[in-house]
LOMINU-923375 format. One record per residue (C-alpha): x, z, y. Coordinates in steps of 0.001 Angstrom, whole numbers. Layout:
N
+---------+---------+---------+
:    east :      up :   north :
+---------+---------+---------+
:       X :       Z :       Y :
...
+---------+---------+---------+
END
This chain:
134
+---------+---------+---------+
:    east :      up :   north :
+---------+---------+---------+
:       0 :       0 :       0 :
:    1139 :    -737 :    3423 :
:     446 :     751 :    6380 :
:    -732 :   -1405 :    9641 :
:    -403 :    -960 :   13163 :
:   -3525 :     210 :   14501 :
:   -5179 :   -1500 :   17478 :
:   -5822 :    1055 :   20646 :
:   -9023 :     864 :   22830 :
:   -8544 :    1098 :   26708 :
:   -9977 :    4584 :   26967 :
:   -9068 :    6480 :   23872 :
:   -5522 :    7797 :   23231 :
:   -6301 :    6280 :   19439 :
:   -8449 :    3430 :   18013 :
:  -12510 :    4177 :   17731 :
:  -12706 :    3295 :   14304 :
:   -9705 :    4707 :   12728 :
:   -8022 :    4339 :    9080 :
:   -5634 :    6895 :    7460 :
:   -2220 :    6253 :    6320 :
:   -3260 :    6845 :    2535 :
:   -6607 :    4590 :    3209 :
:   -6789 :    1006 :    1025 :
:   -5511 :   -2070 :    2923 :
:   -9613 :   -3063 :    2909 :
:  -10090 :     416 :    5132 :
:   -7507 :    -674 :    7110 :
:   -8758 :   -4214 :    8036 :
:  -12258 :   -2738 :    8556 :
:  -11574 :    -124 :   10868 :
:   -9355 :   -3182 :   12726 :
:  -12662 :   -5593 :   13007 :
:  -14801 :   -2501 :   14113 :
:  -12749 :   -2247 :   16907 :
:  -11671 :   -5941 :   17758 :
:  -15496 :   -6871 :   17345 :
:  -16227 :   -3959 :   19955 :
:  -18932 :   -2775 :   17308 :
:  -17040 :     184 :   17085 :
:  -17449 :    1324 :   21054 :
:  -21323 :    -318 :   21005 :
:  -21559 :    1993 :   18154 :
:  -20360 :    5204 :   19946 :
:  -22279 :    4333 :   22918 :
:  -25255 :    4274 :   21352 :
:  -24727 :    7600 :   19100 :
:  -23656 :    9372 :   22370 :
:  -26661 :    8350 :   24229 :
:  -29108 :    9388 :   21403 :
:  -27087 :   12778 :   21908 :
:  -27334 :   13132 :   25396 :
:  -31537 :   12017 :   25330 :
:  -31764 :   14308 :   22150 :
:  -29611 :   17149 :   22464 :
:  -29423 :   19501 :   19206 :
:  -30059 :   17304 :   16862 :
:  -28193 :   16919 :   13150 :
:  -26243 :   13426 :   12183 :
:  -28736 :   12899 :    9664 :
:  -31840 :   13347 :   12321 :
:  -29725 :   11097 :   14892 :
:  -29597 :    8438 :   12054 :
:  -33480 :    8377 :   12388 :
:  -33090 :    7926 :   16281 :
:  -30637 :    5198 :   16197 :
:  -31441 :    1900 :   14569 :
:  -29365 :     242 :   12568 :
:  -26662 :    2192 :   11947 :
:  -26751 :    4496 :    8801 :
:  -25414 :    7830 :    8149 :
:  -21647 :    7439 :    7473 :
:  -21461 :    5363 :   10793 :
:  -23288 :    8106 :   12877 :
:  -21235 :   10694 :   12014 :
:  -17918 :    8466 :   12410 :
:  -18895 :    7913 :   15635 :
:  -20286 :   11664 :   16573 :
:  -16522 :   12577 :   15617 :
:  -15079 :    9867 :   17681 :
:  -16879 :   11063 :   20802 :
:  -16155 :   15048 :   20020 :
:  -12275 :   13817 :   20271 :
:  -10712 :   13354 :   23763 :
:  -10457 :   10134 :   25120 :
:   -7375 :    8757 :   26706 :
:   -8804 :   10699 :   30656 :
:   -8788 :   13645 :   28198 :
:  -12989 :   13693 :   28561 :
:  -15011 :   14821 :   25464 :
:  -18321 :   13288 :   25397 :
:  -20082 :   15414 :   22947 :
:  -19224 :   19237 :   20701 :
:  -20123 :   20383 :   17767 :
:  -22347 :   23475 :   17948 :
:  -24064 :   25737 :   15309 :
:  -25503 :   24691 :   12561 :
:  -28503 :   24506 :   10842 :
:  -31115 :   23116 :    8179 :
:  -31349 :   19364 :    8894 :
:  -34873 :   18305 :    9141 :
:  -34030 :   15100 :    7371 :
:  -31285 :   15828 :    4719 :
:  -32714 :   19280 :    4418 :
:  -29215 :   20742 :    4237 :
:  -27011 :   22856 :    6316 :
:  -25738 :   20988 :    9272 :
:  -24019 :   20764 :   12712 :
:  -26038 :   19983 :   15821 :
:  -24715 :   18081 :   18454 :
:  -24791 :   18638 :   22126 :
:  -23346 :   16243 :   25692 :
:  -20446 :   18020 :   26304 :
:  -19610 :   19867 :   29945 :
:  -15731 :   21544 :   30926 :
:  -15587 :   25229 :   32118 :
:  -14315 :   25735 :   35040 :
:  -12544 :   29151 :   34384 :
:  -10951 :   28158 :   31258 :
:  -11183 :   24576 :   30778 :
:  -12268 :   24829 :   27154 :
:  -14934 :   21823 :   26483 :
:  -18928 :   23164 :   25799 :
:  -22660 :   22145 :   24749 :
:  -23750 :   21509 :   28481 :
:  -26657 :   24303 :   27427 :
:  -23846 :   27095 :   26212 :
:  -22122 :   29569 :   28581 :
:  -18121 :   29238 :   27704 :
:  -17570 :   32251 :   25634 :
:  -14346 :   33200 :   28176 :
:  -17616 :   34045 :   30710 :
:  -17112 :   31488 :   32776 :
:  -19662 :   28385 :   33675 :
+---------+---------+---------+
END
């Protein structure tokens, strides 16, 4: 197996769709096309937006809210947005978790994401930071 370069996107410090080094050559070359086709950033767009319209909600209730994409691709993208992009911004956190209402299993919930100003630790925009500060 070889390992491939791996395309950047303008605002993220790494590729949206990402491979890793121990990932098939097929994983490799998909994770490329995601990104060269821009599918990959349409994608995250779209998950973040169902996120920020339907804050709290599990990857497998977001799969309901978002058409066309299934479950493996919503929660690629949910943990492409919870990473920083290349400003250093997080779009969206992880927050507590519980029963989905569509896989009926323990889950996260997802929230938009806001900075603190005391601490600078990223939050759900509805949580105070746990530091105290807003």
């Amino acid at each position: 197996m070889s390992i491939h370069p791996r395309p950047t996107d303008s605002l993220f410090a790494e590729p949206i769709a990402r491979s890793h080094a121990t990932d098939p050559d097929t994983s490799v070359k998909a994770a490329a096309s995601m990104n060269r086709s821009g599918n990959a950033r349409a994608n995250l767009e779209r998950v973040v937006q169902a996120v920020e319209t339907n804050p709290g909600k599990t990857s497998g209730e977001l799969e309901q809210i978002v058409p066309g994409l299934d479950l493996t691709e919503v929660r690629r993208r949910l943990t492409d947005a919870a990473r920083p992009n290349r400003s250093g911004v997080v779009r969206i956190v992880r927050s507590a978790a519980r029963k989905c209402r569509v896989l009926l299993t323990s889950q996260s919930t997802w929230f938009a994401a806001k900075r603190c100003k005391e601490c600078g630790d990223w939050v759900a925009v509805c949580d105070e930071c746990p530091c105290g500060g807003k």
